[in-house]
Biopython code that builds the backbone (N, CA, C, O; Angstrom):
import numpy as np
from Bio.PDB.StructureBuilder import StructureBuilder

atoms = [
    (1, "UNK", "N", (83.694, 238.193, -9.435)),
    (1, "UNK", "CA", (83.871, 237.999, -8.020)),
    (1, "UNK", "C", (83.066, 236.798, -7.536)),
    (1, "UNK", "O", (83.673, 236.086, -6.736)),
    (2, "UNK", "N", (81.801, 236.416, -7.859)),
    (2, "UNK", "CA", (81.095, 235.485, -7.830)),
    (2, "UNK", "C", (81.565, 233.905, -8.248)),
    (2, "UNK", "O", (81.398, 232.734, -7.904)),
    (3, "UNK", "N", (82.133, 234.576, -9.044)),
    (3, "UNK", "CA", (82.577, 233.168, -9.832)),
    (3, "UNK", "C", (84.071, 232.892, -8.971)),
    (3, "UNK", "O", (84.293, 231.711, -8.701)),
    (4, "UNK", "N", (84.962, 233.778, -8.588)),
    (4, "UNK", "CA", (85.717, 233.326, -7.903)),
    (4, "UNK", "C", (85.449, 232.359, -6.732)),
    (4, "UNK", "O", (85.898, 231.225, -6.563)),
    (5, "UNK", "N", (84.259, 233.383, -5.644)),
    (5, "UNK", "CA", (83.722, 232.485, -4.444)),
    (5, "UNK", "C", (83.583, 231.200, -4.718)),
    (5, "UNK", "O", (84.163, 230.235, -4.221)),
    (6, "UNK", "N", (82.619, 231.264, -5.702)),
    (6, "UNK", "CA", (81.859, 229.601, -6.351)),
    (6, "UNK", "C", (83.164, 228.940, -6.785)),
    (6, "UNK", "O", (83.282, 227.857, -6.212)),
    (7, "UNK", "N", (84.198, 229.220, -7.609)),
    (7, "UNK", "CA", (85.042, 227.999, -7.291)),
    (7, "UNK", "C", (86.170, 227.823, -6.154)),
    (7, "UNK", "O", (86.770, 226.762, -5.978)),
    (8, "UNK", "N", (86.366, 228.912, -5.457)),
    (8, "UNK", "CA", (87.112, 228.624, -4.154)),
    (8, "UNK", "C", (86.069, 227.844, -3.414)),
    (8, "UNK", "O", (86.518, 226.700, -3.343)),
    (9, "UNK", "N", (85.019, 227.889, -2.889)),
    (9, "UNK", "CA", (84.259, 226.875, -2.461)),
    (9, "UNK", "C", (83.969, 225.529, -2.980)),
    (9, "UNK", "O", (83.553, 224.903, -2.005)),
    (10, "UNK", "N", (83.972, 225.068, -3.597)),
    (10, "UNK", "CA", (83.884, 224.046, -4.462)),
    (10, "UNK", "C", (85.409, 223.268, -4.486)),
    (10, "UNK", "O", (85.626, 222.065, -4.343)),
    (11, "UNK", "N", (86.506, 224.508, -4.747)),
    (11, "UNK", "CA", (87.782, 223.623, -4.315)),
    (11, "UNK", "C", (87.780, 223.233, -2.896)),
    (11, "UNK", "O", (87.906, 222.015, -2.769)),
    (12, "UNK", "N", (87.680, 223.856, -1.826)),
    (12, "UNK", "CA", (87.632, 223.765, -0.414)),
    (12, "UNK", "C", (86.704, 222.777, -0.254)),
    (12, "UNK", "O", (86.850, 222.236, 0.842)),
    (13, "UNK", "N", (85.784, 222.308, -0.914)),
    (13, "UNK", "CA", (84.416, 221.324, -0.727)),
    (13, "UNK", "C", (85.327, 219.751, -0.881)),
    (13, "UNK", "O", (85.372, 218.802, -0.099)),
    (14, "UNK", "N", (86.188, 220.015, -2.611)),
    (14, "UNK", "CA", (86.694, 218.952, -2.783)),
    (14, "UNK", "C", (87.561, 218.119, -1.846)),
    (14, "UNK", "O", (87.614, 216.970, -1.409)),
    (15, "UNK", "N", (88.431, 219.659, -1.730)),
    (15, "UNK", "CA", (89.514, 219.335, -0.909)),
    (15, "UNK", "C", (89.036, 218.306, 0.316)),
    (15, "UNK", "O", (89.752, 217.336, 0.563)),
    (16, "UNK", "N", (87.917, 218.515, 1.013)),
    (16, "UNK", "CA", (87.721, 218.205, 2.404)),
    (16, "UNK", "C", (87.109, 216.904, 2.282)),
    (16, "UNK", "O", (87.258, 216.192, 3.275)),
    (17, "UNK", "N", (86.295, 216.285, 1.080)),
    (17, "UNK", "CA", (86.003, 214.964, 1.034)),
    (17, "UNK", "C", (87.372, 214.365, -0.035)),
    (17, "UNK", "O", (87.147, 213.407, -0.775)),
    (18, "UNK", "N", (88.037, 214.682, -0.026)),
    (18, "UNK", "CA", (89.398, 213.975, -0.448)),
    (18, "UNK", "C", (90.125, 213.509, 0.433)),
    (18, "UNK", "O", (90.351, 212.307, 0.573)),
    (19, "UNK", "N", (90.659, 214.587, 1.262)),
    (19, "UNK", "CA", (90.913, 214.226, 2.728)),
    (19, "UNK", "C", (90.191, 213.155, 3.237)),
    (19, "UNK", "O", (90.778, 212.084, 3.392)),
    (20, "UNK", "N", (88.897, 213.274, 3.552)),
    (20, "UNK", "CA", (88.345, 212.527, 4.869)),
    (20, "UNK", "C", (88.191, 211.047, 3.820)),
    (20, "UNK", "O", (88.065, 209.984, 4.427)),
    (21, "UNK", "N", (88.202, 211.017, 2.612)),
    (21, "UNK", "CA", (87.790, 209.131, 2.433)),
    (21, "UNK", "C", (89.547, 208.767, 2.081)),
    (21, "UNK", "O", (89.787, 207.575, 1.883)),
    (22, "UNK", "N", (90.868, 209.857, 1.996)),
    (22, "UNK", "CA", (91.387, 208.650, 2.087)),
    (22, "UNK", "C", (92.537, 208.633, 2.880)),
    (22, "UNK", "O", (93.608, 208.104, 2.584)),
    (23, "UNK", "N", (92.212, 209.345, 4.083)),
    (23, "UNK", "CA", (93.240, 208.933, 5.422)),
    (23, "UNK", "C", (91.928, 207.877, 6.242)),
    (23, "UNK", "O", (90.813, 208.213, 6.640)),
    (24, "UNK", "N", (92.477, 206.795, 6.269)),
    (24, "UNK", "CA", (91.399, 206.036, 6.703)),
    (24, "UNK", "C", (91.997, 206.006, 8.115)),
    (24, "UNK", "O", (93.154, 206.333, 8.379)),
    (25, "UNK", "N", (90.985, 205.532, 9.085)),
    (25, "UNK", "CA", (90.770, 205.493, 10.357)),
    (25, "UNK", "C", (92.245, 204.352, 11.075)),
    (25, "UNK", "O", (92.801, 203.722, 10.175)),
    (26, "UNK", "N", (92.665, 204.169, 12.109)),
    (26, "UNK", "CA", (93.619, 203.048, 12.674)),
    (26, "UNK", "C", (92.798, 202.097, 12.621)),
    (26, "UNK", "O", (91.634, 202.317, 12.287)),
    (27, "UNK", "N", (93.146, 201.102, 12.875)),
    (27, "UNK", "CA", (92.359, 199.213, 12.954)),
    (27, "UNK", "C", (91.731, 199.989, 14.092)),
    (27, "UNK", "O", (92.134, 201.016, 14.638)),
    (28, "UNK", "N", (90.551, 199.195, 14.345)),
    (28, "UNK", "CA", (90.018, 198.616, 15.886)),
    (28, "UNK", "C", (91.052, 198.193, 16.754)),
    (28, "UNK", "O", (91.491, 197.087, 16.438)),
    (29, "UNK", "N", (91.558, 198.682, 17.696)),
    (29, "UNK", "CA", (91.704, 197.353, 18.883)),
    (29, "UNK", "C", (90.771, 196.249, 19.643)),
    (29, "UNK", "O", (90.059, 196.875, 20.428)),
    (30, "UNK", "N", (90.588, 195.315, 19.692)),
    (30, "UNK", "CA", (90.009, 194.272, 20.339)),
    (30, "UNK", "C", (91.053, 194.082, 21.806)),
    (30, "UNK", "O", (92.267, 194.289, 21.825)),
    (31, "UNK", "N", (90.492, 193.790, 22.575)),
    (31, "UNK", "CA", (90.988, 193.341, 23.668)),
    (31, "UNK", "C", (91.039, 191.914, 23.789)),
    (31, "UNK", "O", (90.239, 191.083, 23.358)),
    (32, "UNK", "N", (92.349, 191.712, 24.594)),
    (32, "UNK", "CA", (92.743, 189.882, 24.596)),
    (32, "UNK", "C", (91.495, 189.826, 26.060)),
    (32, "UNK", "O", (91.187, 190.691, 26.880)),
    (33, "UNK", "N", (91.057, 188.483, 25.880)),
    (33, "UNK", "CA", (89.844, 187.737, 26.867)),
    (33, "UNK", "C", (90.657, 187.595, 28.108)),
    (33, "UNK", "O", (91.876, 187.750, 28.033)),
    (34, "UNK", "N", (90.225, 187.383, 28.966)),
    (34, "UNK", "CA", (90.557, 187.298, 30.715)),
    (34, "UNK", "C", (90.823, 185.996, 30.545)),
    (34, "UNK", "O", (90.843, 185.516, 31.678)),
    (35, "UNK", "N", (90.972, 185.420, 29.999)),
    (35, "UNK", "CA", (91.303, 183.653, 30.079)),
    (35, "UNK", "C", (91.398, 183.218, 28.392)),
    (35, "UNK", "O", (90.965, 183.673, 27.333)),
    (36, "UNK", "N", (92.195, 182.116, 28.813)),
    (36, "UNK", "CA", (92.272, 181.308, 27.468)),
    (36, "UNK", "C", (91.438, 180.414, 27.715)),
    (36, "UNK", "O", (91.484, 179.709, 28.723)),
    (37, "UNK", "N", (90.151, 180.302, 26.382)),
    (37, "UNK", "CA", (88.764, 179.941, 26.222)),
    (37, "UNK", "C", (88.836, 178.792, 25.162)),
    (37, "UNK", "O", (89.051, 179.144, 24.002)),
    (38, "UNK", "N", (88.690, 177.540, 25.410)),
    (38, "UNK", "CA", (88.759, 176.564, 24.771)),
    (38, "UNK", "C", (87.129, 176.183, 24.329)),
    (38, "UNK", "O", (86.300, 175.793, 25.152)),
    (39, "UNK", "N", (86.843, 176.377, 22.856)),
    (39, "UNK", "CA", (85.151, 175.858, 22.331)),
    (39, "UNK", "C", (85.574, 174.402, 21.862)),
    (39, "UNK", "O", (86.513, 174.283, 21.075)),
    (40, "UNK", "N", (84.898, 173.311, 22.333)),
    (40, "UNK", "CA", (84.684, 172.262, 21.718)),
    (40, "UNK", "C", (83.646, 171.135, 21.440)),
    (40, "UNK", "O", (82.979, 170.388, 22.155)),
    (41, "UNK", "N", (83.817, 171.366, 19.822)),
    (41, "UNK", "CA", (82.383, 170.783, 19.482)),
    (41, "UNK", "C", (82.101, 169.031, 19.365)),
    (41, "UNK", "O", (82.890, 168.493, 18.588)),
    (42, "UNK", "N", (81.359, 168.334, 19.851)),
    (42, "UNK", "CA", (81.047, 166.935, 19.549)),
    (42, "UNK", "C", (80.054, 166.414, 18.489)),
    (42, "UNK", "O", (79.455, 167.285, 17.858)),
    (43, "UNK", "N", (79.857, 165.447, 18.272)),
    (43, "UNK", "CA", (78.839, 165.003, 17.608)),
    (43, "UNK", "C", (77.927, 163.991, 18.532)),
    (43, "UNK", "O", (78.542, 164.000, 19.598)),
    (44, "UNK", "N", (76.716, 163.065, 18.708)),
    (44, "UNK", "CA", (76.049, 162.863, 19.548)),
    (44, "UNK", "C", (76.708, 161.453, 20.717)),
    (44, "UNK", "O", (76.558, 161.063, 21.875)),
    (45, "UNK", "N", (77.522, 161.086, 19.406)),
    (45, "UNK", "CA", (78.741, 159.896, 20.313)),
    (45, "UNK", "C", (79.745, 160.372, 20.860)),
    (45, "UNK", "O", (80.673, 159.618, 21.154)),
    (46, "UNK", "N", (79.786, 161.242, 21.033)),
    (46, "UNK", "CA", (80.955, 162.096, 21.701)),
    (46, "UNK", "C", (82.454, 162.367, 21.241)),
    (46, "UNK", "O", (83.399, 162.582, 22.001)),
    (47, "UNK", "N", (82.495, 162.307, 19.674)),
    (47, "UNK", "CA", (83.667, 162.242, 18.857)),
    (47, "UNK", "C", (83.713, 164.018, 18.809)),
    (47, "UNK", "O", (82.826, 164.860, 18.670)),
    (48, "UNK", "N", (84.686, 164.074, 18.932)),
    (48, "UNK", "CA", (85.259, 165.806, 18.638)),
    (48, "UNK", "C", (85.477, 166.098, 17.398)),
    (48, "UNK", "O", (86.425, 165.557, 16.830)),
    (49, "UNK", "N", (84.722, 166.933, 16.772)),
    (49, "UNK", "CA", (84.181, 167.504, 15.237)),
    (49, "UNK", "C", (84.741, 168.700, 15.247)),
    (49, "UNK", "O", (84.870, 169.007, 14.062)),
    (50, "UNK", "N", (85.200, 169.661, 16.008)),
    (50, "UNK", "CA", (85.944, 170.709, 16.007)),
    (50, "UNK", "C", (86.052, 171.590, 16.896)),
    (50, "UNK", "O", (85.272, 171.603, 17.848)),
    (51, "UNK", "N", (87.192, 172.634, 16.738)),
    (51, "UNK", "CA", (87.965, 173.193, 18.157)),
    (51, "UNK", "C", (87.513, 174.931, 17.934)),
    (51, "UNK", "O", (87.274, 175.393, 16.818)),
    (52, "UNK", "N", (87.475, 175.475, 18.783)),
    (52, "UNK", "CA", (87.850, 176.990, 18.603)),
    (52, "UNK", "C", (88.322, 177.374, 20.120)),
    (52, "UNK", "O", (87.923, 177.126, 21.258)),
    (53, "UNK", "N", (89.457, 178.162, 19.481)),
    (53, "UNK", "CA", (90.526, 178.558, 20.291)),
    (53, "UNK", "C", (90.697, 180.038, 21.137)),
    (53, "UNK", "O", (91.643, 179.331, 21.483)),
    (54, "UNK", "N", (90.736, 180.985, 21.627)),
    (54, "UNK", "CA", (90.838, 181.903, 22.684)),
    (54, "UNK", "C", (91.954, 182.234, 23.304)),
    (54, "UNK", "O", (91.761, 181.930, 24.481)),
    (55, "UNK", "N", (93.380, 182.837, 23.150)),
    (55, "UNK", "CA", (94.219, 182.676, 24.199)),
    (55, "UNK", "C", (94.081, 183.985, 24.897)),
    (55, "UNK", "O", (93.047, 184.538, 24.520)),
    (56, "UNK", "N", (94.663, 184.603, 25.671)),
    (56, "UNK", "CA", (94.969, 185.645, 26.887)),
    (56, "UNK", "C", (95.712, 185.948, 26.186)),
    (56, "UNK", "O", (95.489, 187.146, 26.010)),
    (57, "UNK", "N", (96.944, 185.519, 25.303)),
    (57, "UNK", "CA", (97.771, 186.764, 24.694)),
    (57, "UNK", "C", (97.236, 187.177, 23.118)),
    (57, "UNK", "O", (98.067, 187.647, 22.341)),
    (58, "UNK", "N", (95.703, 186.968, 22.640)),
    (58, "UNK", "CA", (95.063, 187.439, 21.690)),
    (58, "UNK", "C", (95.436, 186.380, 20.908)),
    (58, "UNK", "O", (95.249, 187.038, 19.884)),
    (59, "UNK", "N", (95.789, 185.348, 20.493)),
    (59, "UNK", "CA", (95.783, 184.080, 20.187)),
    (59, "UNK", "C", (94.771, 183.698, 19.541)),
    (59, "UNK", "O", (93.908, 184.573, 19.466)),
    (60, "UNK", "N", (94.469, 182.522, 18.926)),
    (60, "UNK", "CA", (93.291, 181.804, 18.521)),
    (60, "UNK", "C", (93.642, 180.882, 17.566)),
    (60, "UNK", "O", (94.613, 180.857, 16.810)),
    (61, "UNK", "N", (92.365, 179.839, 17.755)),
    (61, "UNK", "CA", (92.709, 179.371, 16.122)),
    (61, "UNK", "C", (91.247, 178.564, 16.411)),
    (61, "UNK", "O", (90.772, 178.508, 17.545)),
    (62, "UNK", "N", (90.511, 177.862, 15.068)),
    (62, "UNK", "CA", (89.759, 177.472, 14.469)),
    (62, "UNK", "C", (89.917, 175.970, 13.902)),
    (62, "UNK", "O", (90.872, 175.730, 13.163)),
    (63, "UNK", "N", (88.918, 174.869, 14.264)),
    (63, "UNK", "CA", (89.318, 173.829, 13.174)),
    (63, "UNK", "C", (88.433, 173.267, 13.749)),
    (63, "UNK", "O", (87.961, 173.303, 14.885)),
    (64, "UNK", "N", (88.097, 172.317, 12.133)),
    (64, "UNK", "CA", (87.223, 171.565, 11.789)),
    (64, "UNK", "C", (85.906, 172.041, 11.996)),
    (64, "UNK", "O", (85.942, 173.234, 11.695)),
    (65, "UNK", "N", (84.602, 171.688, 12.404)),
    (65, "UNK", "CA", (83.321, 172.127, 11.884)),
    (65, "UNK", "C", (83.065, 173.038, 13.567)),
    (65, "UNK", "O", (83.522, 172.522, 14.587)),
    (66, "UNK", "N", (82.503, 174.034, 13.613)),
    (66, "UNK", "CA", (82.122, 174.710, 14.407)),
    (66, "UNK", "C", (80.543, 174.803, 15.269)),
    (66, "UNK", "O", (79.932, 175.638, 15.936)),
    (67, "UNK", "N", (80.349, 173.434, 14.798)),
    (67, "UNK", "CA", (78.944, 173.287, 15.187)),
    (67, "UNK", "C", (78.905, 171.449, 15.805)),
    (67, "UNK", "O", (79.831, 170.640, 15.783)),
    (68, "UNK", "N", (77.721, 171.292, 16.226)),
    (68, "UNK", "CA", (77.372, 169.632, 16.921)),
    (68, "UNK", "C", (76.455, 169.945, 17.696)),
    (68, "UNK", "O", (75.709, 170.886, 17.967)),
    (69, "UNK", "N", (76.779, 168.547, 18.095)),
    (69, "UNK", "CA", (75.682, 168.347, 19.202)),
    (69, "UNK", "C", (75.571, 168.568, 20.455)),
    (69, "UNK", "O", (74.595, 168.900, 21.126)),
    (70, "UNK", "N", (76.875, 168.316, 20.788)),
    (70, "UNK", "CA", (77.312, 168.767, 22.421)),
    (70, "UNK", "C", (78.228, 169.912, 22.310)),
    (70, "UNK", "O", (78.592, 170.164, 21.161)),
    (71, "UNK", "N", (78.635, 170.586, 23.157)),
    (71, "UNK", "CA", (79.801, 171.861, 22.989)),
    (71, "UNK", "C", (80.052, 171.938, 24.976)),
    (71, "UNK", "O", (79.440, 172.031, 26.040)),
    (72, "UNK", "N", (81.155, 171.839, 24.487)),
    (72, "UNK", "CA", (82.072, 172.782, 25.760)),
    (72, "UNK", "C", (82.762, 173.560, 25.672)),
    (72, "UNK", "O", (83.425, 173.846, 24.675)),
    (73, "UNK", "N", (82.756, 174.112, 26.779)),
    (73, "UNK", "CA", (83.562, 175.559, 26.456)),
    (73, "UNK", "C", (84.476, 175.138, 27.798)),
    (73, "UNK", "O", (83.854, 174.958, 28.845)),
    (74, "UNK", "N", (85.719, 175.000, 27.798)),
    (74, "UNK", "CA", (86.422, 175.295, 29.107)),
    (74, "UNK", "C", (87.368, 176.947, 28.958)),
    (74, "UNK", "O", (87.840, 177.390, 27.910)),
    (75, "UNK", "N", (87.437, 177.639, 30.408)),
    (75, "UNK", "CA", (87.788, 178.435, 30.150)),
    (75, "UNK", "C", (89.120, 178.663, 31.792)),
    (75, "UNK", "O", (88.808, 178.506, 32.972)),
    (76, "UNK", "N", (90.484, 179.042, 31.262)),
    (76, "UNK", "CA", (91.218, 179.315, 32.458)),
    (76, "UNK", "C", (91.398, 180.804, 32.746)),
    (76, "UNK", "O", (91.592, 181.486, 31.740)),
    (77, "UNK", "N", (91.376, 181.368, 33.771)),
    (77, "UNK", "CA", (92.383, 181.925, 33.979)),
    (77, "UNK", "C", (93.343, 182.719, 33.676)),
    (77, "UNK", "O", (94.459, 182.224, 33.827)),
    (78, "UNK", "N", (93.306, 183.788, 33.297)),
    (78, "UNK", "CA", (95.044, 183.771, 32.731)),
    (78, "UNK", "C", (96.174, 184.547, 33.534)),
    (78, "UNK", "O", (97.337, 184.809, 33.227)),
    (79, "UNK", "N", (95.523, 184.786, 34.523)),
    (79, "UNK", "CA", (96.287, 185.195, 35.779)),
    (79, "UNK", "C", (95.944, 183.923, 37.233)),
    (79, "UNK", "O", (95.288, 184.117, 38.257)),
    (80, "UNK", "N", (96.371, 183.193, 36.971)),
    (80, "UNK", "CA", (95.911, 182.248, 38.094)),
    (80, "UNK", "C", (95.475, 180.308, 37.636)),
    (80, "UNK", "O", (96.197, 180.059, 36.670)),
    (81, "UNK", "N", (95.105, 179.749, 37.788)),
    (81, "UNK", "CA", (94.972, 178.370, 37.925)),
    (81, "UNK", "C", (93.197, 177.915, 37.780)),
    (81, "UNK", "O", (92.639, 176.843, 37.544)),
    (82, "UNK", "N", (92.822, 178.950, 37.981)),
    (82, "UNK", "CA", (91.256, 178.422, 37.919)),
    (82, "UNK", "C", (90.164, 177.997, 36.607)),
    (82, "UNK", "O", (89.536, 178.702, 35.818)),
    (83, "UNK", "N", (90.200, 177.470, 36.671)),
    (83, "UNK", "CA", (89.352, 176.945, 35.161)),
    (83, "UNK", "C", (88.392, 176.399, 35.465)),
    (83, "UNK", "O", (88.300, 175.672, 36.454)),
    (84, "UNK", "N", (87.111, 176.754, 34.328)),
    (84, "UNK", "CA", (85.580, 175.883, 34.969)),
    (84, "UNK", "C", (85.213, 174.868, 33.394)),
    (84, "UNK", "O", (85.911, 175.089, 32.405)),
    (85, "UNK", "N", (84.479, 174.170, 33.350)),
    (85, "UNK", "CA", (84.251, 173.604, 31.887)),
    (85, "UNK", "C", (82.456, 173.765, 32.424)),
    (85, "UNK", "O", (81.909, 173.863, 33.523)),
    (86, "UNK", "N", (82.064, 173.733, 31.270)),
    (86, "UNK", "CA", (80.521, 173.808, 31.124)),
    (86, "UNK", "C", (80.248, 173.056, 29.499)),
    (86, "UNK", "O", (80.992, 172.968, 28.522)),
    (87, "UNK", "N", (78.944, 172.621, 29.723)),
    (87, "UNK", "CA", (78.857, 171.470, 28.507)),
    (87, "UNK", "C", (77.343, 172.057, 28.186)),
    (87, "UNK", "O", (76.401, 172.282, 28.946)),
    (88, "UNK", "N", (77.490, 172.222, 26.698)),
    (88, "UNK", "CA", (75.700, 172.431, 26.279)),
    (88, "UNK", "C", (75.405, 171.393, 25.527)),
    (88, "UNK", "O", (76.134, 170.403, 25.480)),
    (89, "UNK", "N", (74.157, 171.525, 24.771)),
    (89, "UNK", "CA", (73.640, 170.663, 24.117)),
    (89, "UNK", "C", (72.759, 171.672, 23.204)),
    (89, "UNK", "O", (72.167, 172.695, 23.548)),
    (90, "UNK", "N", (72.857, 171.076, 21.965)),
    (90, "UNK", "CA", (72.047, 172.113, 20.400)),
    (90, "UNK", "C", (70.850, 171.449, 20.604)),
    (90, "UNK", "O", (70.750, 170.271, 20.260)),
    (91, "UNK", "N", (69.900, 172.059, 21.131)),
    (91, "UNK", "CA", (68.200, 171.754, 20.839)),
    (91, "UNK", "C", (67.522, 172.174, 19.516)),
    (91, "UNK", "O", (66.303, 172.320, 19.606)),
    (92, "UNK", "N", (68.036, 172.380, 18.390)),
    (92, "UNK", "CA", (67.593, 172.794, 16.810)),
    (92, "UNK", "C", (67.405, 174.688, 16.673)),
    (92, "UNK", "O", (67.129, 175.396, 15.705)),
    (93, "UNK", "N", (67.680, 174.995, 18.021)),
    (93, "UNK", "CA", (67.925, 176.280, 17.987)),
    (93, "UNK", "C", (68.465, 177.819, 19.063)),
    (93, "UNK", "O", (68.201, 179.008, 19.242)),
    (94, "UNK", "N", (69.417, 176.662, 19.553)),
    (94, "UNK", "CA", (70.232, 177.135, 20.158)),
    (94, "UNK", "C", (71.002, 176.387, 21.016)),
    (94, "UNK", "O", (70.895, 175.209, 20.675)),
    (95, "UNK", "N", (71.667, 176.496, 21.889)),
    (95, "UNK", "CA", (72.572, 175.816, 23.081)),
    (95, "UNK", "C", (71.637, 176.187, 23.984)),
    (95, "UNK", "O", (70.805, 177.092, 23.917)),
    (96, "UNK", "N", (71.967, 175.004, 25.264)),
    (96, "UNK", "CA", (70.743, 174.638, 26.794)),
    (96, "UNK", "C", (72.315, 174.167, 27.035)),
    (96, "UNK", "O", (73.123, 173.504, 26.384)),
    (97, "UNK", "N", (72.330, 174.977, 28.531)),
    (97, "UNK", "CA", (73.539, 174.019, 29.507)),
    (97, "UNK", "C", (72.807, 172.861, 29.719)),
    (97, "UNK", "O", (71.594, 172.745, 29.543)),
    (98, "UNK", "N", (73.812, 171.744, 30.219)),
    (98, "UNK", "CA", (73.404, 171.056, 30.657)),
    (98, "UNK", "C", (74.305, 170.305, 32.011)),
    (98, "UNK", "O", (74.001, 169.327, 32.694)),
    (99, "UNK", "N", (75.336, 171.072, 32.058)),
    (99, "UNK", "CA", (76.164, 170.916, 33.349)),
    (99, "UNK", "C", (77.781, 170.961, 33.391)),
    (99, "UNK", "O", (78.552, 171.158, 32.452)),
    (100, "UNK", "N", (78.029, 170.754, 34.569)),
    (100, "UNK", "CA", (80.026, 170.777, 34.212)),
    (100, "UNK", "C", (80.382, 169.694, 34.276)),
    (100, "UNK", "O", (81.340, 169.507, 35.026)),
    (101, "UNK", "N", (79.826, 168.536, 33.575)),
    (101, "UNK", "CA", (80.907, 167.421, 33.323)),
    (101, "UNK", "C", (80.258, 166.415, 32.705)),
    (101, "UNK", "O", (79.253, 165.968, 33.257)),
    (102, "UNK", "N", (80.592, 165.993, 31.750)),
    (102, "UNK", "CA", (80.948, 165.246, 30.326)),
    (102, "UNK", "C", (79.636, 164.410, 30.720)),
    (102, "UNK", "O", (79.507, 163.591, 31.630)),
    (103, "UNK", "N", (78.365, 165.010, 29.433)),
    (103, "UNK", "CA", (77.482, 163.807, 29.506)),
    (103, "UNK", "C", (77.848, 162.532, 28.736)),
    (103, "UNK", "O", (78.878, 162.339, 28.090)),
    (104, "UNK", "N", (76.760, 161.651, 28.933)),
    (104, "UNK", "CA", (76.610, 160.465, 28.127)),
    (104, "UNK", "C", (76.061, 160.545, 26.792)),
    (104, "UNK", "O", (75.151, 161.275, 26.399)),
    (105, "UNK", "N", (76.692, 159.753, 26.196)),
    (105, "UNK", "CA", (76.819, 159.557, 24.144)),
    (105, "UNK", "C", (75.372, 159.489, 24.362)),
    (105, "UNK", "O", (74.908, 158.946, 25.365)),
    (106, "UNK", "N", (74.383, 160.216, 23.124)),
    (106, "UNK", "CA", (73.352, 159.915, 23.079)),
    (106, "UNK", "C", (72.594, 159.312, 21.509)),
    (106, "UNK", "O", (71.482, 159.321, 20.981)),
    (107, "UNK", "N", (73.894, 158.848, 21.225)),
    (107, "UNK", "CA", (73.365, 157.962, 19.754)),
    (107, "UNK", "C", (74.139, 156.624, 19.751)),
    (107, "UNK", "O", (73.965, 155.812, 18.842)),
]
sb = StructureBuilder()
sb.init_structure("model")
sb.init_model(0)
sb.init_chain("A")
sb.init_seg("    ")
for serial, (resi, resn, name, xyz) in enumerate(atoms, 1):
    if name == "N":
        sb.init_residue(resn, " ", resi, " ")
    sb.init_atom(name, np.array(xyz, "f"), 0.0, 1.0, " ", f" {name:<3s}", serial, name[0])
structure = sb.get_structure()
């Protein structure tokens, strides 16, 4: 009788971590952004070194190097017309705004 319990438990044990590792969970949903978000990176002459992309209908895309010296981010809208741009600058360890509109080359 003992020995029955002990392996009906043990099957029921199996059973239940069989189940749970391999019906795996749905994806994440992520939510699309309130605006389509344009990242763009410069180098200190103001040449564009690379893009990252953001749309409102979950969109995106990536290119060329993701880092520099200057960065803007413009961002619209996606119910409406309004868009702001903001411009940073990489101080060796992190981004500092430095305003909404296009500084001067600094090399």
């Amino acid at each position: 009788m003992l020995n029955t319990i002990r392996a009906r438990s043990i099957i029921v044990v199996t059973v239940a971590v069989l189940l749970s590792t391999a019906i795996a969970p749905p994806p994440r949903a992520t939510a699309a952004p309130g605006s389509d978000i344009w990242t763009e990176f410069y180098d200190c002459a103001l040449n564009q070194v690379g893009e990252k992309f953001r749309g409102c209908d979950s969109t995106g895309f990536n290119w060329g190097q993701l880092s520099g010296y200057f960065k803007e981010i413009e961002s619209c809208q996606c119910e409406g017309t309004s868009c702001t741009e903001s411009w940073y600058k990489w101080n060796g360890t992190g981004w500092v705004y430095i305003g909404s509109s296009e500084p001067a080359p600094e090399c």
